[in-house]
MIBATOR-971201 format. One record per residue (C-alpha): x, y, z; residue number from 1. Coordinates in steps of 0.2 Angstrom, whole numbers, plus 5000, padded with zeros to 4 digits. Example, Ala and Ser with C-alpha at 12.3 -4.5 7.8 and 13.67 -1.06 7.14 Angstrom:
// residues 2
5062/4978/5039/1;
5068/4995/5036/2;
***
This chain:
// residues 316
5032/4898/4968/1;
5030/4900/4951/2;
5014/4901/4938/3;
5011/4904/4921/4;
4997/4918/4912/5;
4985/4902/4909/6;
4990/4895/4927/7;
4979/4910/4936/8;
4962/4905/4934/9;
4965/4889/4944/10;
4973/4900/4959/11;
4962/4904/4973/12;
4959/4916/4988/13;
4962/4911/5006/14;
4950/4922/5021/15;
4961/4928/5034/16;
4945/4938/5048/17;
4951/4944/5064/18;
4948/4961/5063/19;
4933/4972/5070/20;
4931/4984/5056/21;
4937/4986/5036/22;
4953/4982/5034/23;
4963/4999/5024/24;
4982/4993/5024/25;
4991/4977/5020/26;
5010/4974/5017/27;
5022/4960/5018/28;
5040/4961/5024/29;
5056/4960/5017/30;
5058/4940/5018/31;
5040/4937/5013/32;
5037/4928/5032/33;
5025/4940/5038/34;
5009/4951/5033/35;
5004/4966/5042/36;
4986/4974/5043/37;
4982/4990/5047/38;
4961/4991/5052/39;
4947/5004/5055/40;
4947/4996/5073/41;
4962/5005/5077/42;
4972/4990/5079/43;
4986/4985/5065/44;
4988/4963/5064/45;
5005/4954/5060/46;
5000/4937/5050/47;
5011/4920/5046/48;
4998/4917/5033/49;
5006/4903/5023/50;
5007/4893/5039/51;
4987/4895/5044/52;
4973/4907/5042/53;
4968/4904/5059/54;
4965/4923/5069/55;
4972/4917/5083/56;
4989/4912/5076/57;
4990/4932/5071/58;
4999/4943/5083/59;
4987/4961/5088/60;
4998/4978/5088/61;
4986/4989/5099/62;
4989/5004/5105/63;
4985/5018/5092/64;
4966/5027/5097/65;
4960/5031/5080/66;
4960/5022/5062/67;
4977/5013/5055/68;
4975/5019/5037/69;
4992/5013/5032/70;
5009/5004/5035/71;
5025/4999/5032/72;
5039/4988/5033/73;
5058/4992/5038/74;
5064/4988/5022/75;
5080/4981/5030/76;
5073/4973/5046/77;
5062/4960/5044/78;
5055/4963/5060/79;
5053/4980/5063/80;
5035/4990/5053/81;
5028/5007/5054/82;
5010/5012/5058/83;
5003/5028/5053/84;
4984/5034/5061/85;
4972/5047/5061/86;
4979/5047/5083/87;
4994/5060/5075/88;
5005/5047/5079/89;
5015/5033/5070/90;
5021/5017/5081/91;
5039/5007/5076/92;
5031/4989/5080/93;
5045/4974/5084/94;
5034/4959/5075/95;
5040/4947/5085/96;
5036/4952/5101/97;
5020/4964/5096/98;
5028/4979/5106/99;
5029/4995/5100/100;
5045/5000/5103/101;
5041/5019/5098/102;
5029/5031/5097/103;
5031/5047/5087/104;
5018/5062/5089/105;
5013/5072/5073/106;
5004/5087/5072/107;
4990/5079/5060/108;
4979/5062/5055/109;
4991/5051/5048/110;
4986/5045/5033/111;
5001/5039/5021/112;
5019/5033/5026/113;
5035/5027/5019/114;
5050/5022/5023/115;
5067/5024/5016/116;
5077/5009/5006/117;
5090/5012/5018/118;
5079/5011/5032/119;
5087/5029/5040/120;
5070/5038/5037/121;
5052/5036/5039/122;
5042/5051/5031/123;
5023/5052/5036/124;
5009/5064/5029/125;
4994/5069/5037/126;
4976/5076/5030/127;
4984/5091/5031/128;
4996/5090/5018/129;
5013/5090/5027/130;
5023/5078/5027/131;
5038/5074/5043/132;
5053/5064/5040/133;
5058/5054/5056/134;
5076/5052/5059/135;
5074/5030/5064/136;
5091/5033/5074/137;
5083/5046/5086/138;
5066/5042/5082/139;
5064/5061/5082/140;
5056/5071/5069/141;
5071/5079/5059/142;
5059/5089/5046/143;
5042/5093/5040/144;
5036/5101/5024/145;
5020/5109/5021/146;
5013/5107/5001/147;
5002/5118/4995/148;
4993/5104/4987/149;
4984/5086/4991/150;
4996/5073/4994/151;
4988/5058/4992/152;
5003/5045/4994/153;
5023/5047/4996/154;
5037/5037/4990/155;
5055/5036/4990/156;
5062/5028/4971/157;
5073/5013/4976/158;
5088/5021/4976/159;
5081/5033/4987/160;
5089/5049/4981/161;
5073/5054/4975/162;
5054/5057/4984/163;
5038/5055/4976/164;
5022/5061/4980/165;
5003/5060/4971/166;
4994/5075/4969/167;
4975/5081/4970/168;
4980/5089/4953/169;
4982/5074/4946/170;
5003/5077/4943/171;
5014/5068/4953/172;
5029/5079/4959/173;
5046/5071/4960/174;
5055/5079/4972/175;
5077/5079/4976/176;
5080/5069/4992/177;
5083/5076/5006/178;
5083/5094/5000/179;
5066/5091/4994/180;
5069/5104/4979/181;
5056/5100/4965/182;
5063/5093/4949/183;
5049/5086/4940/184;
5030/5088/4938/185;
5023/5072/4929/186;
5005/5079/4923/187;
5000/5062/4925/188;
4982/5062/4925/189;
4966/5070/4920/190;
4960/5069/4937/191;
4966/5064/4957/192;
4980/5055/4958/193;
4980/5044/4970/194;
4995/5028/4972/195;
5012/5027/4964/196;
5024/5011/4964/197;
5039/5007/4958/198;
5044/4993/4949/199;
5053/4982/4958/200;
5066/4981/4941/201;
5068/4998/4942/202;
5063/5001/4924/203;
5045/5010/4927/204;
5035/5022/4938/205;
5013/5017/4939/206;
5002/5029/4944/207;
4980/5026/4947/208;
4970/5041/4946/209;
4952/5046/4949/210;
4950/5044/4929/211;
4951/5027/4932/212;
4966/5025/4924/213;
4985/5017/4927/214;
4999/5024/4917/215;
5017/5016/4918/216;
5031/5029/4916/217;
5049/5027/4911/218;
5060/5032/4924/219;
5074/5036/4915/220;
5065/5049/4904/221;
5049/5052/4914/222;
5036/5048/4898/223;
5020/5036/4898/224;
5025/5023/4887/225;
5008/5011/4893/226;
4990/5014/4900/227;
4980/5001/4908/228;
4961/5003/4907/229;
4953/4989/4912/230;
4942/4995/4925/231;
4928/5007/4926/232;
4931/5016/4943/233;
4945/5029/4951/234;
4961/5017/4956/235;
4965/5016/4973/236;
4978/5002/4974/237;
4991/4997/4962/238;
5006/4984/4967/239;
5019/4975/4955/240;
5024/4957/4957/241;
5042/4953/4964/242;
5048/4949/4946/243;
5040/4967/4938/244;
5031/4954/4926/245;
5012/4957/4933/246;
5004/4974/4939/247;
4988/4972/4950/248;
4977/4987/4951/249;
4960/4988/4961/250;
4946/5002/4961/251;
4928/5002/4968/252;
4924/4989/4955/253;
4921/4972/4961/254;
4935/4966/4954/255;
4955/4967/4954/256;
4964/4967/4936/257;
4980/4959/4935/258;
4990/4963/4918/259;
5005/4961/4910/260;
5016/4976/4912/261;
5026/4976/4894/262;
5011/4973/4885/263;
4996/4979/4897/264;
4986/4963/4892/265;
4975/4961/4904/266;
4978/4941/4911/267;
4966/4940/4924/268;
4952/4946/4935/269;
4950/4940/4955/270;
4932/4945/4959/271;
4928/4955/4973/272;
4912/4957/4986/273;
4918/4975/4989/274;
4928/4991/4984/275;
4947/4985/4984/276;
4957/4998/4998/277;
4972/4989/4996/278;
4983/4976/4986/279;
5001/4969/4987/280;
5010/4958/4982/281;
5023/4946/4989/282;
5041/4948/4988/283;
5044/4935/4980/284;
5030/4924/4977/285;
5014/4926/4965/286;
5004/4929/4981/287;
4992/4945/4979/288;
4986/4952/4998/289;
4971/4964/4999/290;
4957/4969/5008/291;
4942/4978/5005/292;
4924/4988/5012/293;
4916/4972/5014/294;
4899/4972/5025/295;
4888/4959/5033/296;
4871/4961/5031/297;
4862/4960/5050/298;
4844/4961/5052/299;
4833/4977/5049/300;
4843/4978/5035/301;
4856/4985/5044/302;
4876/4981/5041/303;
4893/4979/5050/304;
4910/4980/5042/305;
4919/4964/5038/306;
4937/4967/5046/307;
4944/4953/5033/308;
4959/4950/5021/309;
4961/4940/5008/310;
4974/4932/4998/311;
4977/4926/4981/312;
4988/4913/4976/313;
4983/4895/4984/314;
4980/4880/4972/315;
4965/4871/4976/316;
***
């Protein structure tokens, strides 16, 4: 699937509602095949959404008893993802069957997780600011580390020789893999730090703040070299296209920007009825997943959570 800079505004977003409650997470596998939701509802959803948008085609993973505030896939199984939830537990899911084949007990509320590019290690932080490293052979947790800090979110760089984690500082510490000694601070922001991703080139490192700002840093000498400041509100959700060309990045403005990494030109805007939670791209497709605080209205003007997603990309 391909598209050109002027070929965005003619895209459009497809509706995908089977959840109770906001939707926080949202990722695609490794092939692209599948979606994954995470929801308030405690439930996470597995989606073949090029095929339908119907709820009932999508596959329900329940078993967690608090919030799914984030997952991921095994980057080398396409059938294998990774919940993390406020139970104190993360859940290894086979997609194809919706089981979860493993259930890991933390000692906190889950509330950020990734896994390794070679699919040995799962690391997990909790509200606590420690973060465990589960051995995916045992499925036993092999260390933990407590940071003196707020970790917001934690990533291995592709190589994964490195581990990256976001600061309430605003810095972002980049950390040997698996020693875990420090070997850089980024002061990266003025304020919060709160998502990193790596391009998927491996040329740059982005990072959204509380200061409503993305920066793009070089990874092989750990300088800003681009700032995106599009929108008006903290960033909470950035994500790069499958080719590095695109970097989407969503706040609680109505609206998610998608720009042009090597110039930061901002090339379009998909509105939104809500604060963004979550955006991601497809592997290798322009498709842009995401999901937000959306709310019905109900009468006595009350509301209810919409437990939707949606996805950009569809012609007509």
């Amino acid at each position: 699937m391909t598209t050109t800079i002027t070929g965005f505004p003619t895209l459009k977003s497809r509706e995908y509602r089977a959840h109770k409650a906001n939707v926080h997470t949202v990722g695609w596998n490794s092939d692209g095949r599948r979606l994954a939701s995470g929801s308030v509802d405690k439930t996470a959803r597995v989606w073949a959404p090029e095929r339908t948008s119907d709820p009932r085609s999508s596959l329900e993973l329940r078993g967690h008893t608090d919030s799914v505030d984030q997952l991921v896939w095994d980057p080398t199984h396409p059938d294998h993802l990774a919940t993390a939830s406020c139970d104190k537990t993360v859940r290894i899911w086979d997609a194809r069957s919706a089981k979860s084949i493993h259930k890991i007990d933390t000692s906190g509320q889950n509330i950020n997780i990734s896994w390794s590019p070679d699919g040995r290690s799962v690391a997990v932080g909790n509200k606590d600011d420690m973060i465990s490293f589960i051995d995916t052979r045992t499925f036993k947790i092999e260390q933990t580390v407590q940071f003196k800090v707020e970790v917001n979110e934690i990533s291995w760089n592709p190589t994964g020789n490195l581990f990256l984690l976001t600061t309430g500082q605003g810095s972002v510490k980049v950390l040997e893999y698996p020693t875990m000694k420090e070997l850089h601070a980024l002061e990266a922001h003025t304020a919060n730090c709160y998502c990193l991703e790596f391009d998927p080139r491996g040329r740059y490192l982005a990072t959204g703040s509380a200061d409503a700002l993305v920066n793009l840093w070089d990874l092989d000498e750990y300088i800003c070299v681009r700032t995106f400041g599009k929108l008006d509100w903290p960033i909470r959700t950035i994500s790069f296209s499958f080719d590095g060309e695109f970097l989407a990045s969503a706040s609680e403005d109505l609206a998610i920007d998608i720009s042009l990494v090597e110039t930061g030109e901002s090339v379009h805007t998909i509105d939104c009825f809500a604060a963004t939670n979550t955006v991601a791209w497809h592997p290798n497709k322009y498709l842009l997943a995401y999901a937000g605080d959306e709310q019905e209205p109900r009468p006595g003007g009350n509301s209810a959570m919409l437990g939707n997603l949606r996805i950009f990309g569809f012609s007509g």
